[in-house]
N, C-alpha and C positions, 0 to 999 in steps of 0.2 A: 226916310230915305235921303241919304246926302249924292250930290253927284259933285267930284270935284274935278278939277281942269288938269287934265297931264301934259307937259309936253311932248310934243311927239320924239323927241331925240332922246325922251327916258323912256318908253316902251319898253326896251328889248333890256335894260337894266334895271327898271324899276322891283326893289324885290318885297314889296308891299301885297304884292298880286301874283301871289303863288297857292297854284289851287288844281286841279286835276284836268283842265285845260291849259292852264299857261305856269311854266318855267322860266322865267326871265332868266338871264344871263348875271349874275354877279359881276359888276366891277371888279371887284377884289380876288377875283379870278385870273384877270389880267394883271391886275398890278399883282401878285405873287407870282406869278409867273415872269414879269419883268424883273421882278426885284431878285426875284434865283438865276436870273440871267446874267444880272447885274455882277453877282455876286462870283457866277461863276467867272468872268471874265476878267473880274479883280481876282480871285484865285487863281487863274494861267497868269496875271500878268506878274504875282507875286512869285510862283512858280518858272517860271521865264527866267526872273532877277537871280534866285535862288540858285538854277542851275548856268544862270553866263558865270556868274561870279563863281560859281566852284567848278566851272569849267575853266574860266580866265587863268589858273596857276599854271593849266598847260603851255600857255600861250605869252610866261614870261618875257622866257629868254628871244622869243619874237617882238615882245614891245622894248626890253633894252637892246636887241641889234639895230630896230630901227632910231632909237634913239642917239645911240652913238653914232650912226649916218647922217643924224641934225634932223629928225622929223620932232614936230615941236609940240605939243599936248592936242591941239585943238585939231592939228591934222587925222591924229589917232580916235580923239571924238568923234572926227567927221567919217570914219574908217570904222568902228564899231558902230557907230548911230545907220552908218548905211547898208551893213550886215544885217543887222536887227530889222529896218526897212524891206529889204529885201523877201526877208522871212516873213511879217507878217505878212507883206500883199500876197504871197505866194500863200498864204492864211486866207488874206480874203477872198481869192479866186474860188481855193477847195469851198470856202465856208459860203458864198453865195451861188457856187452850184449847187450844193446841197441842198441848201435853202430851196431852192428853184424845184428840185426833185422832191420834198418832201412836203413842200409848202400846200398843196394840194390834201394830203391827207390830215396834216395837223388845220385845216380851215373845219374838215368832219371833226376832227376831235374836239376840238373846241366853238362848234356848231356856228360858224360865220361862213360867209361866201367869200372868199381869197386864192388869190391862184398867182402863179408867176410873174405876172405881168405887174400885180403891184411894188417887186422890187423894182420899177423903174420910174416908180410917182418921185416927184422932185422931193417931196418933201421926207421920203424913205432913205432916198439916195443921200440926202443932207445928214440925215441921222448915222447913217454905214459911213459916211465921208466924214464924218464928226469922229466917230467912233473907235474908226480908224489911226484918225492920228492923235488921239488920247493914248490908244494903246502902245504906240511906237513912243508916245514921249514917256509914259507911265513903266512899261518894260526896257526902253534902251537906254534912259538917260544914265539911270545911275549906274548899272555895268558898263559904260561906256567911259567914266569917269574913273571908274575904282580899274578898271585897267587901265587905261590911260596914265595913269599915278605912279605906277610901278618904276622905281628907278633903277637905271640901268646898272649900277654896279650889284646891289642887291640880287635883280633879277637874273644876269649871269652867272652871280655865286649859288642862288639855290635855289629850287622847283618853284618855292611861294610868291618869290621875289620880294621878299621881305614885309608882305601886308598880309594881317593878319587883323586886322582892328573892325574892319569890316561884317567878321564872325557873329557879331555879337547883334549886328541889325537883321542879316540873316538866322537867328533865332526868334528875332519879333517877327521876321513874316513867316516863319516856320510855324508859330506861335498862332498869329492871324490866319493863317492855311486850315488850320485846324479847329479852330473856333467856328470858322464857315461851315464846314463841313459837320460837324458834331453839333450846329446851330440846326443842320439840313436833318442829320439823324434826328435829330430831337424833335422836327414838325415831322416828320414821314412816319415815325410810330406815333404821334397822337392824331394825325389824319388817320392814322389805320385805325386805330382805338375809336377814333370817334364814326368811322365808317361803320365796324363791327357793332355800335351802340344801334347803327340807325338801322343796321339790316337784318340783328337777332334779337335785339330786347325785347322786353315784351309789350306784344302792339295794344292788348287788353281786349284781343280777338284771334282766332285762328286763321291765318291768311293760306294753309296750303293745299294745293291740289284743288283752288275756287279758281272754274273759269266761268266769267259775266259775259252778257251778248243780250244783246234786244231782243225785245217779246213780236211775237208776232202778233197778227190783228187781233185785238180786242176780243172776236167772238170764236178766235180757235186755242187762248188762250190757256184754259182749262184741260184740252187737250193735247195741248204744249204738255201741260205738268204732267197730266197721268201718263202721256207717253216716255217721260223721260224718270218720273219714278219706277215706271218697267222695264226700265235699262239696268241689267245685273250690272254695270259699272259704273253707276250713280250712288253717291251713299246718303245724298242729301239734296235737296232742292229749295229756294225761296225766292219768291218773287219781291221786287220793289224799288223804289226808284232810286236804290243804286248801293252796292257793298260799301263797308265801312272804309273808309279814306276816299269817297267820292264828294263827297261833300256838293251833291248838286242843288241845294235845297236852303234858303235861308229865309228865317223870317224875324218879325218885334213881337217885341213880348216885355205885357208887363204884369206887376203882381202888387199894387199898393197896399193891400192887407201885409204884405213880408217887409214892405220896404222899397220894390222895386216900381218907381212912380216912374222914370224916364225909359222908352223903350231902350230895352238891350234887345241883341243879336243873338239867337241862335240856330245852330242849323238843326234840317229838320229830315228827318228818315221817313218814308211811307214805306211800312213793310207789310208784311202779313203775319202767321203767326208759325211760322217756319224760323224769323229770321234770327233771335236770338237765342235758337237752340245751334241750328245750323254753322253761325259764327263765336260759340262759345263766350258770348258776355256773358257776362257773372252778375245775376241779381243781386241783389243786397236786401230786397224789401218789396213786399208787396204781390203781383203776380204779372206773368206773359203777357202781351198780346194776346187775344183770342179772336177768333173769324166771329164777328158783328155788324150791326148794317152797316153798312158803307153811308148809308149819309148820316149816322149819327155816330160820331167818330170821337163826340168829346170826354166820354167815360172809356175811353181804349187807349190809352197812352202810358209810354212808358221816357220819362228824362235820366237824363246820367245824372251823378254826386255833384259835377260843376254847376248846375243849374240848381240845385237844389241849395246849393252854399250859397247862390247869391241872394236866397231867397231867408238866407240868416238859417236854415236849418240843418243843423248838422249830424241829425241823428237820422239816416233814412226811416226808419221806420214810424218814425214823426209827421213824416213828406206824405204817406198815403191822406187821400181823399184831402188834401191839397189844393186848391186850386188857383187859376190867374190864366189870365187872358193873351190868344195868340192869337195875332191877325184879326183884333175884332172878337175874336170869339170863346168864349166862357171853356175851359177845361179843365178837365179832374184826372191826378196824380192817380194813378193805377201800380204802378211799381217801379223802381229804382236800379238802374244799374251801374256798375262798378266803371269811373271813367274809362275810355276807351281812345286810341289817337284814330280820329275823324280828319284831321290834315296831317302834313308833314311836319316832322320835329322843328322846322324852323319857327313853328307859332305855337305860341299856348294852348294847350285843347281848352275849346269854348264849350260851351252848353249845346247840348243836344237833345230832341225832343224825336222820339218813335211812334209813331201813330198808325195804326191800322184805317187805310187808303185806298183802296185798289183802282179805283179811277188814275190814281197816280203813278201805278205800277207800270215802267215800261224799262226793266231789267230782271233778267235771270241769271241769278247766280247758282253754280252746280261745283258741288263737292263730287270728284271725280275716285276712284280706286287707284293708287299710283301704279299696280301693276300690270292692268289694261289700260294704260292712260291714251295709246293712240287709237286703239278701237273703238272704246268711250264715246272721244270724240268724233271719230269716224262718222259713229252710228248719231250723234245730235246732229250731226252736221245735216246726215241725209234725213233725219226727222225730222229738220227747218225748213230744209232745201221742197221737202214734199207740202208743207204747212204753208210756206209763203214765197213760192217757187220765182218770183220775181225778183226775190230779195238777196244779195249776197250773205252765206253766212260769215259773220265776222265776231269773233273772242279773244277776248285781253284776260292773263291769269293774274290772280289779282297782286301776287307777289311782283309782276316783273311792272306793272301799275307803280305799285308803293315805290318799288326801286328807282323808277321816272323822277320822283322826290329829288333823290340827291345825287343826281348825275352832273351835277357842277363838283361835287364833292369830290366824287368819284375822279374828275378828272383832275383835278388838284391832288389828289391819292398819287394817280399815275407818275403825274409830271413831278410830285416832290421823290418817289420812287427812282424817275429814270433819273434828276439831276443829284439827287443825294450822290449816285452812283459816278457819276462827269465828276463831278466835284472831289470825291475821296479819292477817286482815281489820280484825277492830277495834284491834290497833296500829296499819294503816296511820292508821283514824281519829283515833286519840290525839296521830299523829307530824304526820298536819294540821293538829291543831287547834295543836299547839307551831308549825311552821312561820306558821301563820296568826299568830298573837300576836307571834312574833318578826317578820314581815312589816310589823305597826301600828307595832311600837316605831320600827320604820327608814325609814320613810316619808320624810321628809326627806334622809335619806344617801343612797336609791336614786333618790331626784330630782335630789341633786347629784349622783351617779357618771353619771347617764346625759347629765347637762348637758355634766361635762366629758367626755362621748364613750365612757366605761364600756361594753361590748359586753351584749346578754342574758347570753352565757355568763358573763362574771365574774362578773354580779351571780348567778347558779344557782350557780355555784362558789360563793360568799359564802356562801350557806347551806349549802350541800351538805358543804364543809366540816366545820362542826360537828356533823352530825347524821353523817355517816360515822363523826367519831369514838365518838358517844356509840353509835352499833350496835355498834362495833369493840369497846368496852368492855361490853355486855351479850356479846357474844360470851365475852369471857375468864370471864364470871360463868357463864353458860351452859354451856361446854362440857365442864369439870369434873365441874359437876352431872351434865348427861344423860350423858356417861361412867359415872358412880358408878350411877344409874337402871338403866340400858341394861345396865350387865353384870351388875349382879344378875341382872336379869330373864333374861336368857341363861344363869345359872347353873342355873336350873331346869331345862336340858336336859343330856342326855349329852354329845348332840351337837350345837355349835351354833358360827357365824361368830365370828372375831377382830373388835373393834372396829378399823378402821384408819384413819388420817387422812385419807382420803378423803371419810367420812362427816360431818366438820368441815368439809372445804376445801366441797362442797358446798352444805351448811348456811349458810354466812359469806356463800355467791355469791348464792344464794336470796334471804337477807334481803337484801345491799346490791342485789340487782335491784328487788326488791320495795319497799324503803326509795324508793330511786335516782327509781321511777316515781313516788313521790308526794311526794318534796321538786321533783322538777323540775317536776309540775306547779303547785304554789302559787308554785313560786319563777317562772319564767317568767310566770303571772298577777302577780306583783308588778312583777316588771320588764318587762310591757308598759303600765302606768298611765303617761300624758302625765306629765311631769315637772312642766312649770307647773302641774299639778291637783294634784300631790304636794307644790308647794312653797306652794302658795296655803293648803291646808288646812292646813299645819304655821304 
């Protein structure tokens, strides 16, 4: 037995100590969630640039009048720099009432104590006052310049005001918009993939329709059982000191005749001989559990494949009559079964030793009929309720148990779900606002193409084109990255999904779907404008 020193500020994060009383909190829980926060906030603010500057050609012939009246560059900085101002705080009003309203529920979702009152800790208020004017410099500097430039004879003679040079950095954050976003696709299906691993694979046991609950007194015990195997909505019954992913149980063990001279760790099951019919382990070797004295326990045991490999033998059938010592005491391999997950994915399944116990037995597990499942338990409830009428009945099923596992997971699931969704949203914005700007400049060309008989579709191919490519090239930047992301993150388990290119082809189909519906609609609005309106204005 080692006992080591934890600080108490790692408790609630330590994830060393995950086990079917304690769920620590992942750090990395938080920082992904900052870091999509992060991200999404650089995507409004690249989004922001994207649509001033292709809104700016509106607002030419308003920066050459004022410039012929002698307003001089920096006054016009100071005149879009304080627009843009303007807008964000009226940003941070909405965005910290919100916060205030919502802050309360996302403390449940991500199981901390937090409530409104902590937006006004100094040290919160510094980060939103930080934040703040990052974003004002980050989104208004350079549209504030690139109008401002505009020279006044130029911008009198025509809509653009003769800048155009600009276009071309407005496709690298078109570019950047969409690598975020498709970086976002790319974890939210392998969170989902790696959720799906942990909540249908296979556990190397049957988890469904078992509900567990404590035994009552010792000497009504037996009558616990036969009353609840006379329940037509029981299909199975076993007692013992707890279903498989309980893990209550650990002990040393060692075996110097195998090799194994320094105690190892394994956990240890007391069941009876119900329990590996009941949960469907799969022997490999040897035979069941059988009802035998209870105090001579050491020729009744059953270990999984992992305990038997440390012991050098790889062939179970080799394992029987066996022996090596647990807690002091001499035992003999009786039969072998087919590893099983005894924790959650996030650890390696260790060795496990089954021993018929009954001293030890203080759990009941019942396979239930799903199709009286509330009567079932109706009827156990008031057959405990009569047994140990002091006692509240209380039953955990043992799937929504396993599920407890990865509820950090789960909420990581969510939160890349909902921000995937923020995120693509306002790239489509950003990818309108470029479409819209490249639409002004060609005003003229989409008047002649349609004159000389040019169909919609070509001119929707016309754009469509180019903005295909510039997705197809955020993809190459993108999919690297959330490769590199994504597998880390998957490393933190024992057990966990291959990345495989399927989770790309998806991702690629996503955004050009998602791209696709919002170039075709600005492009189809440009090319239904009357041609002679298109050519008259130009």
């Amino acid at each position: 037995m080692r006992l080591p020193l934890q600080p108490i500020r790692d408790i609630h994060f330590d994830q060393r100590y995950i086990n079917n009383v304690i769920t620590p909190t992942s750090k990395d829980t938080y920082y992904a969630l900052f870091g999509v926060a992060l991200l999404i906030i650089i995507t409004a603010c690249i989004n922001f640039i994207n649509l001033a500057t292709a809104q700016a050609i509106k607002r030419a012939k308003e920066v050459g009048v004022r410039k012929v009246l002698g307003a001089n560059r920096s006054q016009l900085v100071k005149q879009f720099m304080g627009e843009t101002t303007v807008l964000i705080l009226i940003a941070l009003v909405l965005g910290v009432g919100l916060a205030a309203i919502f802050l309360s529920g996302a403390g449940e979702w991500i199981n901390i104590r937090i409530g409104a009152d902590q937006l006004t800790q100094p040290v919160v208020m510094l980060w939103i006052a930080g934040l703040t004017v990052s974003v004002i410099l980050i989104a208004g500097l350079y549209p504030s310049f690139v109008q401002s430039a505009y020279q006044p004879v130029e911008s009198l003679r025509s809509q653009t005001g003769g800048l155009t040079r600009g276009f071309t950095l407005r496709k690298v954050l078109v570019v950047s918009q969409f690598a975020i976003s498709q970086m976002l696709i790319v974890g939210t299906l392998i969170v989902a993939a790696q959720m799906d691993y942990f909540q249908n694979q296979d556990l190397g046991f049957n988890k469904d329709a078992v509900i567990s609950m404590g035994l009552p007194d010792s000497a009504k015990v037996e009558t616990f059982r036969q009353q609840l195997a006379a329940n037509p909505g029981v299909k199975a019954v076993s007692f013992s000191s707890g279903a498989p992913s309980y893990a209550n149980n650990a002990a040393g063990w060692v075996a110097p005749e195998y090799g194994v001279t320094k105690d190892d760790v394994t956990n240890v099951i007391f069941a009876d001989e119900n329990y590996i019919d009941m949960f469907g382990l799969k022997m490999l070797a040897g035979q069941k559990l059988i009802k035998t004295d209870p105090k001579n326990p050491a020729f009744n045991l059953v270990v999984n494949e992992t305990l038997i490999h440390k012991m050098h033998i790889m062939d179970p059938a080799k394992a029987i009559g066996a022996r090596f010592t647990i807690n002091g005491q001499k035992v003999t391999i009786m039969g072998v079964v087919h590893d099983f997950q005894e924790e959650s994915k996030h650890k390696a399944r260790r060795s496990v030793v089954i021993m018929y116990a009954p001293r030890n037995f203080y759990m009941a597990s019942v396979r239930i009929q799903p199709a009286a499942m509330g009567t079932t338990i109706a009827g156990i409830d008031k057959l405990y309720s009569t047994l140990q009428p002091n006692d509240l009945f209380d039953y955990e099923f043992l799937d929504e148990h396993i599920a407890k596992f990865y509820v950090q997971e789960q909420k990581v699931y969510t939160a890349f779900k909902f921000f995937s969704g923020i995120a693509i949203f306002i790239g489509c914005l950003g990818l309108y606002g470029l479409i819209m700007f490249a639409a002004a400049q060609r005003t003229r060309e989409i008047g002649i193409r349609k004159v000389l008989g040019a169909p919609i579709a070509s001119i929707v191919g016309l754009f469509s084109k180019e903005f295909v490519l510039l997705i197809s090239i955020a993809f190459v930047i993108a999919a690297p990255l959330g490769y590199y992301m994504m597998n880390n993150w998957l490393n933190n388990y024992a057990y966990h999904i291959t990345i495989g290119p399927w989770t790309f082809v998806l991702a690629i189909i996503a955004s050009m779907i998602i791209a696709g519906i919002t170039i075709a609609y600005q492009a189809i609005k440009a090319a239904l404008v009357n041609p002679i309106k298109s050519l008259r204005s130009e």
